[in-house]
C-alpha positions, 0 to 999 in steps of 0.5 A: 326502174318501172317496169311493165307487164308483157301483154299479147294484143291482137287487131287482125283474127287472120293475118297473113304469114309474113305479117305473123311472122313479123309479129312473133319477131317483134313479141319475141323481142319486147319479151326479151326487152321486158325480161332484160328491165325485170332483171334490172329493176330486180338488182336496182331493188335488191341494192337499194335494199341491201346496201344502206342496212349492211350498217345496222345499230348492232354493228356500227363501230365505235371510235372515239367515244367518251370515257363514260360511254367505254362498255364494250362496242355495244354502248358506243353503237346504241350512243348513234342512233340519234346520229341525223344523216341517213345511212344512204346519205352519199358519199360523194353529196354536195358535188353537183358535177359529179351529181348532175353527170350521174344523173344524166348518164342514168337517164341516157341508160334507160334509154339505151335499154329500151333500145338494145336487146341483150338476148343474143349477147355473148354471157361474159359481155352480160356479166361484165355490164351486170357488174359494172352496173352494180359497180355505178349504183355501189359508188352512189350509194356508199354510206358516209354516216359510218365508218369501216369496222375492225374485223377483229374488234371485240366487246370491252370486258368488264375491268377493261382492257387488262382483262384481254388475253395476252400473248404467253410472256415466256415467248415476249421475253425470249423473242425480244432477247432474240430480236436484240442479239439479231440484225434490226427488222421493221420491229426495230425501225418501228420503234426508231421512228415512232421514239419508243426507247425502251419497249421492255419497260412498257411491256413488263407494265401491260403485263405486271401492272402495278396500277391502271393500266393506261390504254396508250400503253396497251395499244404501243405493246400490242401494236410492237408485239403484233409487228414483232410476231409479224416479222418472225413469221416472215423470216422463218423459212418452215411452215411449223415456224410460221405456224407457231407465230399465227395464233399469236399474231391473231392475238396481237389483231384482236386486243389492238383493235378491240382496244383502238376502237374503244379509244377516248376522245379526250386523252391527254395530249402525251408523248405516249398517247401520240405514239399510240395513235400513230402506231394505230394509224400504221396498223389500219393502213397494214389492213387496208383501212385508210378512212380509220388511219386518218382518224387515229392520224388526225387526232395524233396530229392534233395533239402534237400540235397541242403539245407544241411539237412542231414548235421551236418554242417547245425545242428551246424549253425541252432541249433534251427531248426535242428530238424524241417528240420531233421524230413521231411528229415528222411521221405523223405530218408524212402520214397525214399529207398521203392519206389527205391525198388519198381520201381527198382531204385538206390536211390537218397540219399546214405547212405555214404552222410549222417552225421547226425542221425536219432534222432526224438524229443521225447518231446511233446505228439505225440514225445514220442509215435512215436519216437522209431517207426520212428527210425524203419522205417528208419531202415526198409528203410535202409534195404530195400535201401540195398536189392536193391543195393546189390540183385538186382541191375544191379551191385549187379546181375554181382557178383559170385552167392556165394557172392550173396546168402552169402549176402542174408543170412546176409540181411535176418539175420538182416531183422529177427532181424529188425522185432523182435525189431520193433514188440516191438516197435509197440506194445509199440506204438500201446498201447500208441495210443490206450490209446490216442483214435486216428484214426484208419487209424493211426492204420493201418498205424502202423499194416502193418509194419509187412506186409511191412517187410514180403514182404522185407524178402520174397524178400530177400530170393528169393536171396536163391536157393532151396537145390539141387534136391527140386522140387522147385526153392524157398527155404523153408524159402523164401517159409515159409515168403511169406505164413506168409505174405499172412496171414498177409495181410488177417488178415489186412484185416479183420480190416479195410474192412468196411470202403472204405478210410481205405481200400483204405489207407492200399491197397496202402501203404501195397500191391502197395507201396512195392513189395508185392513179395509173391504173385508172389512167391507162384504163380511160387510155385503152378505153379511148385509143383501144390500146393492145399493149395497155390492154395487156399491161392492165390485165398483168396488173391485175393478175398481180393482185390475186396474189395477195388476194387472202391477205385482207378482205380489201385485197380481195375486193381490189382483186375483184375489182381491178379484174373487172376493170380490166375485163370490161376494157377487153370486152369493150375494145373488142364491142368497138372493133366489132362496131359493124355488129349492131348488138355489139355497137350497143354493148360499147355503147352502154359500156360508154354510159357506165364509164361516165357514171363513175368519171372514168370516160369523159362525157361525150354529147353530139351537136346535132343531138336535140332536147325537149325544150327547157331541158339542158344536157350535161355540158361537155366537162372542160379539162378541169371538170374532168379531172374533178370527176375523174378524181372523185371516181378514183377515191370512191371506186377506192372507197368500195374497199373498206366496205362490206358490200355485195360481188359485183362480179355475180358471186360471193366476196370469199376471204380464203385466208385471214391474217 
C-alpha cells in the first residue's frame, strides 16, 4: 500500500470560524486516514518481509532424500537451494477464481480504507479487523516450496541412527511384561492393525544389534515405545507416575522424528519398510502434521501397491501371509482417501486398481472385537475418497451444477446409511472392549467415528444449495449436520478433558485430520442470518479448544484461530445490528471484504454498481464457484496450522506445554 505524506495547506490567510473549524475537522480526519494507511502499509511490510524467510536454508527439513546424502538435516537442507520455486510461490497458485476473487476484494478494500475513519472505533473491533487482515494476507502467502519441520528433529550423528539415545531397556523389558499380563490398550491395537507379531524381537534388534541396524526397524520400535509410554502416562492416576513417563516419551518424539526425517527415497518395497511408514504417518497426524503424514502414507501406498498387496495374485502366491500384509495395506488405503480429502488431493490408491476385499481376520481376541469396525472404516474412507473426487475435485467442479447436486444427494444417501450400520457396529464394539477393560484412548478413537462421518456429511451436503429465496446459501440439512457435529465434538469433549495425551489424541484426529466443515459452516451461517444461537454454539467450539491448546503447537494456533473467528462473528453481528451507526456499517463492511478474501462469505456485486470502461468486476460466484472457494479457504485456513507463522491476534503464539 502507497502511502502519502500529511501535509497542511492553506489558500484563505483569514478564514472565518465556521469555515476553520470545518478545516481542523476535515485535517483531523485525513490525519487520522493517513495514521490508519501507515499502519497497514507497516504490517503489509513486516508480512512480506517475515513470512517467506521463516523457511531459511538452515531449517528446511529434509524428507525423503538419497542414501548419499543421509548426514544429518544439514546435508538434506543445503541439497535445495538449487530447488526453482520461490519460497512466496502461493500456495493456492494456479487457481484463477480464487486469484481473481482476491485480488478484487483487495482493490475494494483499499477503497473502503479511504473511506472509512477507524479513529473512534471500539479497540476489540480494530484488533479483530487487524487480525483478520493478516489472516487474508497469511493464506496468500503460505509457502509451497517447503514442507512443515519436525519440531524434535535432530541432526543424524555420525554412525546413524544406532548412535541416538534410547529409552533405559530395564523399564522396555518390565513395561512390555506389563502391557501382556494387562487389558490391551492402543499400544496393542496398534500392532493388530499395523501386522507387527512380535515386537520383543524387533526390540531386542534395535537394542542388541547384531548388524546394521535398518531404519524401518527403528522407526517401528521407537513409534511402538513412544505409543506405549504414551498410554502408560494416560492411565496413571499420580502425577509422579506420569512424571516418570515424560522424559521417555520426549525420547521416544526426538529419535522418531530425527529418524522419519532422514528417511531414503529408494527403500525396499517390504513388509517391514511398509509398516514404518505407516506408523510414521500416525505419529505425524498425533502431531498435527497432515501434509508430513500424506508423505509417509504415500510413499507406503506406493510400495504396497509395488509389492502387489492389493492384488489377489499376490494372496494366491502367499496364501499364509496374506492377511499380514492385507491389514496395514486396508490402513494405509483408509488413511490416504482422509488425508486426500483434507489436504484436497486425489488419492494415490484408486479404487478400480484393487482386486482384493477388505476382509480382516476375526481370530484371536482383538479380530473378533474389531473386525467389523475396520471393515467400517474402510467403508468410511471409501465414501470420503469419493466426496473428493466427485464434489470437489477439479474435474468433479467442471460438471453441469444438476449433475453435481444429484450427486451429492446420493453420496449423503449412502453417508446416512454408512453412519446407521457403523453406530451398530460401534456400539457392538464399544461393549466387547469395555468388557475387556482397555484404554480409554482406544475409546476415543472408536467414539469420534461418529464425528468424523459428521463432518463428511456436513461437507457433502454443502454440495446442496439452499431452496430458492433462503435467506442462506447452506441447505437446512447441510445446516442441521454441522450443529449435530458441533454438539458431538462437545460431548467428546466432556470425556477426555482431564487428561492432556487423551486430549491431544481425539484433537488431532477428530478436528484436524478431517475437514471439520462445521465449524466454517455455521461460521458463513451467523455471518448471513446473524444467528444468536449459532453464535453461541461457535464460541462454545471454541472455548472447547483451549483445552488442549498446550498439547501442540497446531492446537494452539487452532485455538487461536477458531477464537478469532468466533469473535469477528460476534463483532460482525453486532457492526449489522448496529447498521444505523455509520462508523459501524463501515466496520461490517470491511468485515465483508475479508470474508471473501478467504472464501468464507460469497461475493456480492450491486447491479447498479459502475466500472471504468473495459474493467469487468468478479462475476457473482455460481453455487459451484462458491463451493470451490469456500473449500479452498477451508484447507488453507487449515493449512496455517502446521506453519510457523506470526500472532494474528496481536501477540506472540506461546506454547505453554510440549509433549
Amino acid at each position: 500500500m502507497t502511502t502519502k505524506p500529511y501535509h497542511m495547506e492553506t489558500t484563505d490567510q483569514n478564514p472565518e470560524p465556521a469555515s476553520v473549524a470545518a478545516s481542523i475537522s476535515d485535517k483531523t480526519a485525513k490525519r487520522a486516514i493517513d495514521l490508519i494507511q501507515i499502519r497497514l502499509g507497516s504490517i503489509e511490510s513486516a508480512l512480506r518481509d517475515l513470512t517467506p524467510n521463516r523457511l531459511t536454508p538452515n531449517n528446511v527439513p529434509c524428507f525423503l532424500h538419497t542414501p548419499q546424502h543421509i548426514s544429518g538435516c544439514g546435508t538434506a537442507a543445503a541439497s535445495t537451494t538449487g530447488y526453482s520455486s520461490s519460497d512466496d510461490e502461493s500456495a493456492v497458485e494456479g487457481d484463477s477464481v480464487l486469484a481473481e476473487q482476491t485480488n478484487y476484494a483487495s482493490e475494494i478494500l483499499k477503497d473502503a480504507v479511504d473511506r472509512a475513519s477507524l479513529q473512534d472505533v471500539n479497540p476489540k473491533i480494530s484488533e479483530a479487523l487487524e487480525s483478520l487482515r493478516r489472516l487474508a494476507q497469511l493464506q496468500s502467502l503460505q509457502s509451497i516450496s517447503h514442507g512443515p519441520r519436525f519440531p524434535h528433529q535432530q541432526r543424524l550423528p555420525p554412525g546413524g541412527l544406532s548412535q541416538l539415545q534410547m529409552p533405559p531397556v530395564d523399564t522396555v523389558i518390565s513395561l512390555l511384561k506389563h502391557v501382556k499380563a494387562s487389558p490391551p490398550g492402543v499400544f496393542t491395537f496398534m500392532c493388530h492393525f499395523v501386522g507387527i507379531h512380535d515386537f520383543d524381537a524387533l526390540c531386542s534388534v534395535a537394542y542388541f544389534p547384531s548388524h546394521h541396524l535398518t531404519d524401518s526397524t527403528f522407526i517401528i520400535v521407537n513409534a511402538g515405545l513412544y505409543y506405549l509410554f504414551l498410554e502408560q502416562h494416560t492411565s496413571a492416576s499420580d502425577k509422579a507416575s506420569k512424571d516418570e513417563f515424560e522424559p521417555f516419551i520426549h525420547l521416544c518424539r526426538i529419535n522418531l522424528e530425527t529418524a522419519l526425517a532422514n528417511v531414503s527415497l529408494f527403500m525396499s518395497a517390504r513388509l517391514e519398510t511398509i509398516q514404518a511408514l505407516f506408523l510414521g504417518s500416525l505419529y505425524a497426524i498425533d502431531v498435527s502434521r497432515p501434509s508430513v503424514a500424506w508423505l509417509l502414507n504415500s510413499a507406503a501406498a506406493q510400495m504396497c501397491q509395488t509389492a502387489g498387496f492389493h492384488r489377489t495374485e499376490h494372496q494366491l502366491r502367499d496364501p499364509l501371509g496374506s492377511s499380514t500384509k492385507a491389514a496395514p495395506f486396508w490402513h494405509i488405503y483408509t488413511l490416504d482417501k482422509t488425508l486426500g480429502l483434507r489436504l484436497g488431493r486425489a488419492s494415490v490408491i484408486q479404487d478400480w486398481d484393487i482386486s482384493i476385499l477388505p476382509i480382516f481376520s476375526s481370530q484371536g481376541l482383538l479380530g473378533a472385537t474389531t473386525a467389523d469396525v475396520e471393515r467400517a472404516w474402510v467403508q468410511t474412507a471409501k465414501l470420503q475418497g469419493r466426496v473428493y473426487q466427485e464434489l470437489y475435485s477439479p474435474a468433479a467442479l467442471q460438471r453441469p451444477h444438476d449433475e453435481l447436486i444429484q450427486t451429492a444427494l446420493l453420496l449423503a444417501g449412502e453417508c446416512r446409511q454408512l453412519a446407521t450400520e457403523a453406530t451398530q457396529t460401534r456400539a457392538k464394539a464399544l461393549a466387547s472392549l469395555e468388557k475387556l477393560g482397555v484404554s480409554p484412548l482406544v475409546d476415543i478413537h472408536i467414539k469420534s467415528d461418529e464425528l468424523q462421518l459428521l463432518s463428511t456429511m456436513t461437507l457433502i451436503y454443502r454440495a446442496v444449495p439452499a431452496p430458492e429465496g433462503s435467506p442462506s446459501r447452506f441447505c437446512d440439512e447441510c445446516l442441521g449436520t454441522a450443529r449435530r457435529a458441533m454438539e458431538m465434538h462437545l460431548a467428546c469433549v466432556e470425556l477426555i478433558k482431564h487428561d492432556a495425551y487423551a486430549k491431544a489424541t481425539y484433537f488431532h484426529w477428530s478436528l484436524v485430520l478431517t475437514p471439520f466443515s462445521s465449524f466454517y459452516v455455521l461460521f458463513c451461517h451467523i455471518i448471513e442470518s446473524l444467528s444468536a444461537d449459532d453464535l453461541k454454539l461457535l464460541h462454545d467450539f471454541s472455548i472447547s479448544i483451549q483445552l488442549a491448546d498446550n498439547s501442540s503447537q497446531a492446537m494452539q494456533r487452532l485455538w487461536r484461530l477458531c477464537l478469532l473467528m468466533s469473535n469477528i462473528a460476534s463483532l460482525y453481528v453486532e457492526a449489522k445490528l448496529q447498521q444505523q451507526d455509520q462508523d459501524m456499517g463501515s466496520i461490517g463492511d470491511e468485515i465483508d471484504l475479508y470474508l471473501t478474501q478467504l472464501g468464507l462469505k460469497q461475493e456480492e456485486l450491486s447491479m447498479t454498481t459502475t466500472f471504468a470502461e473495459g474493467s469487468m468486476p468478479f462475476p457473482k460466484s455460481s453455487q459451484v464457484n462458491q463451493m470451490q472457494d469456500w473449500a479452498i479457504g477451508d484447507r488453507n485456513m487449515l493449512g496455517l496450522l502446521e506453519h510457523d507463522i506470526p500472532q494474528i491476534s496481536g501477540n506472540e503464539w506461546p506454547w505453554r506445554g510440549q509433549m
